[in-house]
MINUSE-802166 format. One record per residue (C-alpha): y, z, x; residue number from 0. Coordinates in nm, 2 decimals. Each point is the difference from the previous one (the first is absolute). Example, Ala and Ser with C-alpha at 12.3 -4.5 7.8 and 13.67 -1.06 7.14 Angstrom:
2
      Y      Z      X seq
  -0.45   0.78   1.23   0
   0.34  -0.07   0.14   1
END
This chain:
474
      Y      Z      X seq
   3.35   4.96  -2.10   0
   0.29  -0.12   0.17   1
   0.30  -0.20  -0.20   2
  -0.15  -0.33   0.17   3
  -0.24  -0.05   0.26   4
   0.13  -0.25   0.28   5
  -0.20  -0.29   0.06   6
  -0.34   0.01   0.16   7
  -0.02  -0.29   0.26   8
  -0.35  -0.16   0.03   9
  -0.07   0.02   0.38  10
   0.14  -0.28   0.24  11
  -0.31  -0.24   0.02  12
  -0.07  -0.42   0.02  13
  -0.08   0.02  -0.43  14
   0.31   0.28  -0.05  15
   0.22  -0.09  -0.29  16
   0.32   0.09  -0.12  17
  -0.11   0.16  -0.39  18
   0.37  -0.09  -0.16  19
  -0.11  -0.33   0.14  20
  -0.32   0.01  -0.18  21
   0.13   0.13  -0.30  22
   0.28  -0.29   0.00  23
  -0.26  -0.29   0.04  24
  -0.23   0.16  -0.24  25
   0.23   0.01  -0.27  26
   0.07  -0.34   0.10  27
  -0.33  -0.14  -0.06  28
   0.04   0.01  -0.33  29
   0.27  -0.26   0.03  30
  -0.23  -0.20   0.20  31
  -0.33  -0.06  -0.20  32
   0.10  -0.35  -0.06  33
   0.04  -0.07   0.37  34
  -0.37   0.13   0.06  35
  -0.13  -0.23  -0.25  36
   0.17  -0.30   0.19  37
  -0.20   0.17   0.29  38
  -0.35  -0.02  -0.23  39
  -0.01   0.34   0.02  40
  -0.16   0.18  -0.27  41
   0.20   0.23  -0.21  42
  -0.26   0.24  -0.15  43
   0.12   0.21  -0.30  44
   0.36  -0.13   0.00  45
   0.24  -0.26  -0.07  46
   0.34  -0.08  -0.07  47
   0.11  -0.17  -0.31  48
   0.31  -0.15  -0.09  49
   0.15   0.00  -0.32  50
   0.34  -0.21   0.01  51
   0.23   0.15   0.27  52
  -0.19   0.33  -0.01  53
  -0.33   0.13   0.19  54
  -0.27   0.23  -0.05  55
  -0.35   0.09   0.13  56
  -0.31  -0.08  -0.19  57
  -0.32   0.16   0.11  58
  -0.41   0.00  -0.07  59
  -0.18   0.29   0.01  60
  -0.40  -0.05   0.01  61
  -0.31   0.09   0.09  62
  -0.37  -0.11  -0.03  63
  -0.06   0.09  -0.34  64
   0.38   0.10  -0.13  65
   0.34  -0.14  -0.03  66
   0.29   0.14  -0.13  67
   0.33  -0.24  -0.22  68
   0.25   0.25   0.13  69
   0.08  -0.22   0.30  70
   0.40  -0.01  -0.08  71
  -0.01   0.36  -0.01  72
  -0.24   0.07   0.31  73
   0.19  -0.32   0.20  74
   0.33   0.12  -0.04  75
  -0.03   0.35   0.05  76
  -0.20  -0.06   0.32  77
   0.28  -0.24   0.10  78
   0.30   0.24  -0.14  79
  -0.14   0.31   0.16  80
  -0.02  -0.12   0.38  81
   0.40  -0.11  -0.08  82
   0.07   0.30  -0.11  83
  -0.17   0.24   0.24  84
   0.18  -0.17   0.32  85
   0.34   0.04  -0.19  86
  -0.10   0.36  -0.06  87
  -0.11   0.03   0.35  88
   0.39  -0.16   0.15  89
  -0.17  -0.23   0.18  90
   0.06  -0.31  -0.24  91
   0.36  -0.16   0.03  92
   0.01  -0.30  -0.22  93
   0.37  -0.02  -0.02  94
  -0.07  -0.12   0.35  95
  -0.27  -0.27  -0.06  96
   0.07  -0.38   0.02  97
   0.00  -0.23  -0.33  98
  -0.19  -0.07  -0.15  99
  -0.18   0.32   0.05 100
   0.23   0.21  -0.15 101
   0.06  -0.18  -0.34 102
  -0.38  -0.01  -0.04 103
   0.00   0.37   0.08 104
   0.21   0.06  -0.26 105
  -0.17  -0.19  -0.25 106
  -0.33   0.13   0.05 107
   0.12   0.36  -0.01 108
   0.14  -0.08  -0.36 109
  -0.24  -0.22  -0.12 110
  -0.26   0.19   0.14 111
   0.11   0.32  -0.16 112
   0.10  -0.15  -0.33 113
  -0.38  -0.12  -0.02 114
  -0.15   0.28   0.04 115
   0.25   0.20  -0.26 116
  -0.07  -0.30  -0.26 117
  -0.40   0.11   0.05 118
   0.05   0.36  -0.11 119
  -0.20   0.08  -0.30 120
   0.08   0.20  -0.29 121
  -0.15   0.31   0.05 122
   0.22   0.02   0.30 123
  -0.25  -0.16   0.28 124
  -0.11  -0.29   0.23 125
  -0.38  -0.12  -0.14 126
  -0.18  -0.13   0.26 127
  -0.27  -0.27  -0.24 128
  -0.35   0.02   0.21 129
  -0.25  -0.28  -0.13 130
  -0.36   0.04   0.10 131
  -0.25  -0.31   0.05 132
  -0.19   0.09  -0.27 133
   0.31  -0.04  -0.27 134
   0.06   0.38  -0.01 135
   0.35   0.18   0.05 136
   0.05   0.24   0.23 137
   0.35   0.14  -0.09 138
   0.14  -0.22  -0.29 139
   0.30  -0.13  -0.03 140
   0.30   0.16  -0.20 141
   0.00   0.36   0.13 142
   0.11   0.11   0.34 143
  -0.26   0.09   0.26 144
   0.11   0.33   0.21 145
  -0.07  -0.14   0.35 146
   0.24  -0.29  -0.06 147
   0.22   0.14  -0.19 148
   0.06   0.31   0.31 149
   0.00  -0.28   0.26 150
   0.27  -0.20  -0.16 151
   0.24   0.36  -0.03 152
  -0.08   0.10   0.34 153
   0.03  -0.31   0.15 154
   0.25  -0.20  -0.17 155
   0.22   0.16  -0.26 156
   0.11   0.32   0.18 157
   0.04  -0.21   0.31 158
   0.19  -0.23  -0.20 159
   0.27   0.25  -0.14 160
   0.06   0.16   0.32 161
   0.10  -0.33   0.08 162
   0.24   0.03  -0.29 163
  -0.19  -0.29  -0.14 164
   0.06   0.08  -0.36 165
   0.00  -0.26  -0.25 166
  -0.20  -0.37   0.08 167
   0.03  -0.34  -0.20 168
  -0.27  -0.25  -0.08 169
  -0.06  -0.27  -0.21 170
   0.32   0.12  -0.22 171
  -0.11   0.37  -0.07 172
   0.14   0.32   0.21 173
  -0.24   0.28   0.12 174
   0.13   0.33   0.04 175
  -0.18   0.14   0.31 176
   0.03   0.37  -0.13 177
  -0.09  -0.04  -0.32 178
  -0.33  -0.20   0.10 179
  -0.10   0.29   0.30 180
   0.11   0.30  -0.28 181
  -0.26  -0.18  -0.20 182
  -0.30  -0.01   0.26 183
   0.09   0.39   0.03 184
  -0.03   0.04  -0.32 185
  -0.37  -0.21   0.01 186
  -0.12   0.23   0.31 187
   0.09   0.29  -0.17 188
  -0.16  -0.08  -0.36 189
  -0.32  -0.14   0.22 190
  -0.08   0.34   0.14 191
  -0.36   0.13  -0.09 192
  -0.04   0.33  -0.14 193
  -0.16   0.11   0.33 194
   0.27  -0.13   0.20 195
  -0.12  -0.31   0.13 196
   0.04  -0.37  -0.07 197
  -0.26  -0.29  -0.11 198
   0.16  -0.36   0.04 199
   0.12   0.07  -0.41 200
  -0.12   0.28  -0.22 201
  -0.03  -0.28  -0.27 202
  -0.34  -0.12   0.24 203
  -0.10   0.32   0.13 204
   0.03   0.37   0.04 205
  -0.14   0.06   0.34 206
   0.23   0.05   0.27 207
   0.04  -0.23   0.33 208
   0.08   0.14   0.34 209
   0.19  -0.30   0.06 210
   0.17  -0.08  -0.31 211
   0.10   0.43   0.00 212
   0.15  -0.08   0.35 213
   0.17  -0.29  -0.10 214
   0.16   0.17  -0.31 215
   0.08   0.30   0.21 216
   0.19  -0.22   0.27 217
   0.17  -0.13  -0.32 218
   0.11   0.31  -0.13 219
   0.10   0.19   0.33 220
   0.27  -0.31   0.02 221
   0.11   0.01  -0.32 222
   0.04   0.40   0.05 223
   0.22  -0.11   0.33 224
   0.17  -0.27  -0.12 225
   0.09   0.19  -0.39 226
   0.38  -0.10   0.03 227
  -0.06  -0.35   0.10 228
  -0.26  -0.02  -0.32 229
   0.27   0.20  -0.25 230
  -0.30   0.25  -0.08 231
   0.13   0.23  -0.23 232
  -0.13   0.34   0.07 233
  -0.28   0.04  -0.27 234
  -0.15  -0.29   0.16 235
   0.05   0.12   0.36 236
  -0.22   0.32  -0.11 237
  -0.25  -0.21  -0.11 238
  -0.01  -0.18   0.30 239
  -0.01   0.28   0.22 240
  -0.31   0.17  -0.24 241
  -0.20  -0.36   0.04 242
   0.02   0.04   0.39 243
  -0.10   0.35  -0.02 244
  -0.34  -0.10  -0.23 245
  -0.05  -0.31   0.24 246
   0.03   0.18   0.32 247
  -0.27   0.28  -0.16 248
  -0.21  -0.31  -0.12 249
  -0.02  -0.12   0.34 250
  -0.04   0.25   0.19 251
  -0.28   0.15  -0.22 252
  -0.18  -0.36   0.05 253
  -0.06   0.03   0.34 254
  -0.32   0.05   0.15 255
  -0.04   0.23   0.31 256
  -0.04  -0.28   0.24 257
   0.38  -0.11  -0.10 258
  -0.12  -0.27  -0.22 259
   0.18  -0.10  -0.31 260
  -0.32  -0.03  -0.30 261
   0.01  -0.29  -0.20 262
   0.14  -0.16   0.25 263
  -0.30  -0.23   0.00 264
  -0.17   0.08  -0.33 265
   0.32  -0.07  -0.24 266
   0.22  -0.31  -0.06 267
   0.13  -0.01   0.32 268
  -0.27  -0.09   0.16 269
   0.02  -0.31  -0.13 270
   0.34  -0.04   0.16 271
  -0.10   0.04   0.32 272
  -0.37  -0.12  -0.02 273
  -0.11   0.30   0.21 274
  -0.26   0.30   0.00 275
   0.29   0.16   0.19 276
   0.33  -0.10   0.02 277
   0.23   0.17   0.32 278
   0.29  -0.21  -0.13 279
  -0.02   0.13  -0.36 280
  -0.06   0.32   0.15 281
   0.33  -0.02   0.24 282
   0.20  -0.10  -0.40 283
  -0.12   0.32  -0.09 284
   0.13   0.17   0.24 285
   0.35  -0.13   0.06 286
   0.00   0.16  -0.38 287
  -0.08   0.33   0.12 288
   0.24  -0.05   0.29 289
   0.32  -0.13  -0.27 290
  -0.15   0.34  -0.19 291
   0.02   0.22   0.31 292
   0.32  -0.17   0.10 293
   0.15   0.17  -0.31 294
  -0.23   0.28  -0.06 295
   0.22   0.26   0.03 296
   0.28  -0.12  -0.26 297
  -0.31   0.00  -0.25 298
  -0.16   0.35   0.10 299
  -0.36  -0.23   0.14 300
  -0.22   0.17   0.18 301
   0.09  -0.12   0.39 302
  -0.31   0.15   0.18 303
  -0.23  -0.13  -0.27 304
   0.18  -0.36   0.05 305
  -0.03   0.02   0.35 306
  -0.35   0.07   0.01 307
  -0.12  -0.27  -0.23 308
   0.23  -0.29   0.15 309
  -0.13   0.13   0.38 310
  -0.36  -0.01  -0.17 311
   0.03  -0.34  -0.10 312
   0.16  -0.15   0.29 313
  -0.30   0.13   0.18 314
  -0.19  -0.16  -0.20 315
   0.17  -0.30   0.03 316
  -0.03   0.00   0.40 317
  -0.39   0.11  -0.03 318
  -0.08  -0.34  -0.19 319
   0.16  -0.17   0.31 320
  -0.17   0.17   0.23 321
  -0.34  -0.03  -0.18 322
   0.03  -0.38   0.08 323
   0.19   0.06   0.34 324
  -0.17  -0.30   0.19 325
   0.13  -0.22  -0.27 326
   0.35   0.18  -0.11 327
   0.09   0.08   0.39 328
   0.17  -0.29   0.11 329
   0.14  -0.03   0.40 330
   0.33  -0.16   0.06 331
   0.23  -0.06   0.35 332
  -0.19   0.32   0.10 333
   0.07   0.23  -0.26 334
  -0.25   0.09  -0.31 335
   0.06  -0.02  -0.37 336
  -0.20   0.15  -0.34 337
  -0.02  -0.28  -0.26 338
  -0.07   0.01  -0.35 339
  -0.13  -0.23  -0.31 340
  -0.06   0.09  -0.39 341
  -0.35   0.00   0.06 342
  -0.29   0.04   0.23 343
  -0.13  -0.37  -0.07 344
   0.37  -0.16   0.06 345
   0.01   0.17   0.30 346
  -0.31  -0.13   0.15 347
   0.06  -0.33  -0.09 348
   0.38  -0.01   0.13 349
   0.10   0.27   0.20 350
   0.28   0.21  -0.09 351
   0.22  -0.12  -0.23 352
   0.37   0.01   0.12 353
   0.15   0.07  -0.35 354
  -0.16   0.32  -0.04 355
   0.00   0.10   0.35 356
   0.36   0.02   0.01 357
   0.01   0.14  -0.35 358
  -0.23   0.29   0.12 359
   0.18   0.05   0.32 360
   0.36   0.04  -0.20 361
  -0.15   0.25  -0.21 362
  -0.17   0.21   0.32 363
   0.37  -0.01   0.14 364
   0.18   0.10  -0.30 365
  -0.25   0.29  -0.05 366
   0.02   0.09   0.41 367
   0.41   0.00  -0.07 368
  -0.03   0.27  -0.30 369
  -0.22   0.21   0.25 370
  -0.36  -0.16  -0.18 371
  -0.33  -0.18   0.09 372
   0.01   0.14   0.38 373
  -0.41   0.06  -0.06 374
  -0.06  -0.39  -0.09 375
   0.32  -0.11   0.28 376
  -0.22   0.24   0.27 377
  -0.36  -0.16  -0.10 378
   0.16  -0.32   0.10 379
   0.13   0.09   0.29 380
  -0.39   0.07   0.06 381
  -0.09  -0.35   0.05 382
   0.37  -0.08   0.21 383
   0.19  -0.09  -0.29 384
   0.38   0.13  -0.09 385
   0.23  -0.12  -0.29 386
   0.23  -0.17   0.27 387
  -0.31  -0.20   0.08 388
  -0.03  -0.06  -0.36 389
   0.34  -0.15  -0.07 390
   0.02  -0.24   0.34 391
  -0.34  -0.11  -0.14 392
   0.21  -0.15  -0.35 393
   0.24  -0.16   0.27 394
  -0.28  -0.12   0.17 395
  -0.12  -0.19  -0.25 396
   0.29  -0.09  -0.18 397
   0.03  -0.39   0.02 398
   0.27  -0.28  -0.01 399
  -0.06  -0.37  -0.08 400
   0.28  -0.23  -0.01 401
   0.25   0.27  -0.09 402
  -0.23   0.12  -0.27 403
  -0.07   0.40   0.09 404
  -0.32   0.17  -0.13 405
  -0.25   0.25   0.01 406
  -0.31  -0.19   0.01 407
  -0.35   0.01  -0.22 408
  -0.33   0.19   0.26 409
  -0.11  -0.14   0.23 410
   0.21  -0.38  -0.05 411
   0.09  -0.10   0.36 412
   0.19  -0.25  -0.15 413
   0.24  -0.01  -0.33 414
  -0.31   0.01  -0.25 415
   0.17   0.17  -0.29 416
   0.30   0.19  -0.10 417
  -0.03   0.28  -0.29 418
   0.23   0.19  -0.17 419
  -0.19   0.33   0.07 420
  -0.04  -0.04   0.39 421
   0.41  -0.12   0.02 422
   0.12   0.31  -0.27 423
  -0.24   0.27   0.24 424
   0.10  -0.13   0.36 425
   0.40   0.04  -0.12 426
  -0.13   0.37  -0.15 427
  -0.17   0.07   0.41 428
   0.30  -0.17   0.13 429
   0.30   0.21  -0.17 430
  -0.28   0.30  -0.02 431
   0.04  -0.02   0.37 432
   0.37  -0.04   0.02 433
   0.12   0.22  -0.27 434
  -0.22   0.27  -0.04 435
   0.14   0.10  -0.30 436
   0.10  -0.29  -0.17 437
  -0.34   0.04  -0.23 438
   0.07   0.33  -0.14 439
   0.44  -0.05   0.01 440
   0.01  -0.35   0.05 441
   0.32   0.10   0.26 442
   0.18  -0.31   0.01 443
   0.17  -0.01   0.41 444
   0.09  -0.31   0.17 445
  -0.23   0.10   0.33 446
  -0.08  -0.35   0.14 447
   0.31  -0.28   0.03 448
  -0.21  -0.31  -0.03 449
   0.11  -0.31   0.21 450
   0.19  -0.25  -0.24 451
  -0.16  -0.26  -0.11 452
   0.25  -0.27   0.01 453
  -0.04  -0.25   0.26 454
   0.19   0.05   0.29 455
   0.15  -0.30   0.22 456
  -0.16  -0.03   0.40 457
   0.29  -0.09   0.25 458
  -0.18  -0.26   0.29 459
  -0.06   0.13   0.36 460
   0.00  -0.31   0.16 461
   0.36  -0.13  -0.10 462
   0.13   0.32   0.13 463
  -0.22   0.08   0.34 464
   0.13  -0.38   0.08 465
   0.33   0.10  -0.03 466
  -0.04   0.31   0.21 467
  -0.11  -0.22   0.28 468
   0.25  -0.25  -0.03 469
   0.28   0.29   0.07 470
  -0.28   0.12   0.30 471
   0.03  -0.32   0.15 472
   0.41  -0.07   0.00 473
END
């Protein structure tokens, strides 16, 4: 794989957008949720709370018959891990924004972090609190759940030291950013079932989870990358590297001929995603395989076994699609695209869902780049479909309101709602589409050179076409 792949434009078309440009006003949306309430619109999932002169997101995450009280945790790393993923990417340049955007910025990125850090629990991990109807628990409270726990090292506190953000204040105590992801290491590797796998915590159960194993995997291949950034001292680096090894066999002997991950339908997960059969939980799982392959070789993996099962399960990913292809094929300006939802039942009620769409496509591209999933890319070109089709689709739909950019709810022809998932997954297609790598490396390059934001002054035409025919005329 080459040092950096340049950009991938998105064909000239009417709908064609610049993706640093959606990557900037994405990130920005955040900054805005308080202007889309002064438009009544409907902030689903998330909200912006201020506490004095500082800000942080605040988000709900519920269901029919569940809810969850981790909403700090789930709101701010929803919020945090957009940010951080478009400064990964090089196509954020904050330093460049107007007040008062930047000052917010900057308070939401600490605040934001120091939140989540002040939310670890003991045992080293993130809980994630689930509260039935009926009174019962799900996960209790107190012990870290592996999902959220992965999520929050993946997604915010690697990202976060390789922006040298180190150390973070709040309310008067000081969190040490490598201390707290040492400890989350030290959860993922203490979690690990004896077969391999990973339940949500070995405390509730001692069945393994396709999803929770890829999450944990994804966690663990970073922390193997990123060892000198965490200070791993070498005992704990071979342990790392062993719990990859035993998740990678886990998954990989999980895996039914078809492609499919089991359990990911019969185990806790399900509940997640609310789904017989989930093709985004199923796309999770195999950007773990991909971070496995990606470093298979430094850890002695098996690469043709790898290969096999992720090009297995992308098919299997594609095959759902195209089980439902007069729902998930949607036509635009000419051109054909394969959509996706978590489930059967979402999708024929609302089409495909954008969110996952994009998150799906990313993952088909970074597998395509590593030389991966050509089966599942070919069966889509089948029906007229390529990935290029895939990613102008995500600029397509991309929408702006009043300044306010966004990747909208399915099927919402106007600005219905606005969720964390569906913002965090377009800016994963988006940078997927423009950094091939950035997933696996996160390359940091400066590609796209936004236009400034400041306002710039117009100089009048008519003062000066007057004056030009005054001279005419002498």
């Amino acid at each position: 794989m080459t040092a950096l792949i340049v950009a991938l434009m998105v064909p000239t078309s009417a709908y064609a957008v610049s993706w640093g440009e959606i990557i900037d006003k994405s990130v920005r949306f955040y900054f805005a949720i308080d202007k889309a309430r002064e438009l009544d619109v409907p902030v689903k999932e998330l909200k912006m709370v201020q506490e004095g002169d500082s800000l942080y997101w605040k988000g709900k995450f519920g269901r029919s018959k569940w809810e969850t009280s981790g909403e700090v945790i789930y709101g701010n790393m929803s919020a945090l891990s957009g940010i951080y993923l478009g400064l990964l990417s090089g196509e954020v340049t904050p330093k460049t924004w107007p007040e008062p955007e930047r000052s917010r910025f900057e308070k939401g990125i600490t605040t934001g972090l120091a939140k989540i850090l002040s939310l670890q629990q003991e045992d080293g991990g993130w809980g994630w609190k689930v509260v039935l109807t009926e009174g019962k628990t799900r996960f209790p409270s107190g012990k870290g759940h592996v999902l959220r726990t992965s999520q929050v090292l993946v997604r915010v506190l690697i990202p976060a030291l390789r922006l040298n953000i180190k150390n973070v204040n709040y309310d008067g105590t000081t969190y040490d950013v490598v201390e707290h992801a040492r400890s989350a290491v030290r959860f993922l590797i203490d979690q690990q079932l004896e077969d391999g796998g990973y339940s949500a915590n070995k405390e509730w159960s001692t069945t393994g989870d396709p999803l929770y194993t890829g999450w944990a995997l994804r966690a663990l291949c970073e922390a193997y990358r990123y060892r000198d950034l965490l200070k791993l001292d070498d005992a704990t680096v071979q342990q790392v590297k062993e719990a990859i090894r035993r998740a990678v066999d886990w998954l990989l002997s999980h895996q039914e001929r078809e492609g499919e991950h089991v359990g990911l339908w019969k185990m806790e997960s399900s509940a997640i995603m609310g789904s017989s059969y989930a093709p985004p939980s199923e796309a999770q799982v195999v950007l773990a395989l991909i971070d496995a392959y990606s470093i298979s070789e430094e850890l002695g993996l098996n690469r043709a076994e790898l290969k096999e099962s992720i090009d297995r399960a992308l098919e299997a990913i594609v095959d759902w699609a195209l089980k439902y292809k007069d729902i998930s094929v949607v036509e635009f300006d000419g051109k054909k695209v394969l959509g996706w939802a978590y489930s059967s039942t979402r999708l024929e009620s609302c089409g495909p869902y954008l969110g996952y769409t994009a998150l799906i496509a990313a993952t088909l591209k970074l597998a395509r780049e590593l030389g991966l999933g050509s089966r599942a890319v070919d069966k889509m070109k089948s029906v007229g479909v390529t990935l290029e089709n895939e990613a102008e689709w995500v600029a397509h739909e991309w929408r702006e309101t009043d300044g306010i950019g966004y990747f909208p709810y399915p099927n919402s022809e106007v600005f219905k709602y606005v969720t964390p998932s569906s913002q965090l997954f377009g800016l994963i297609g988006a940078v997927a589409f423009s950094h091939p790598e950035v997933l696996l490396k996160r390359t940091t390059a400066d590609v796209w050179k936004l236009v400034p934001k400041t306002k710039t002054s117009k100089v009048p035409v008519w003062p000066v076409l007057a004056l030009l025919f005054a001279r005419r005329r002498r």
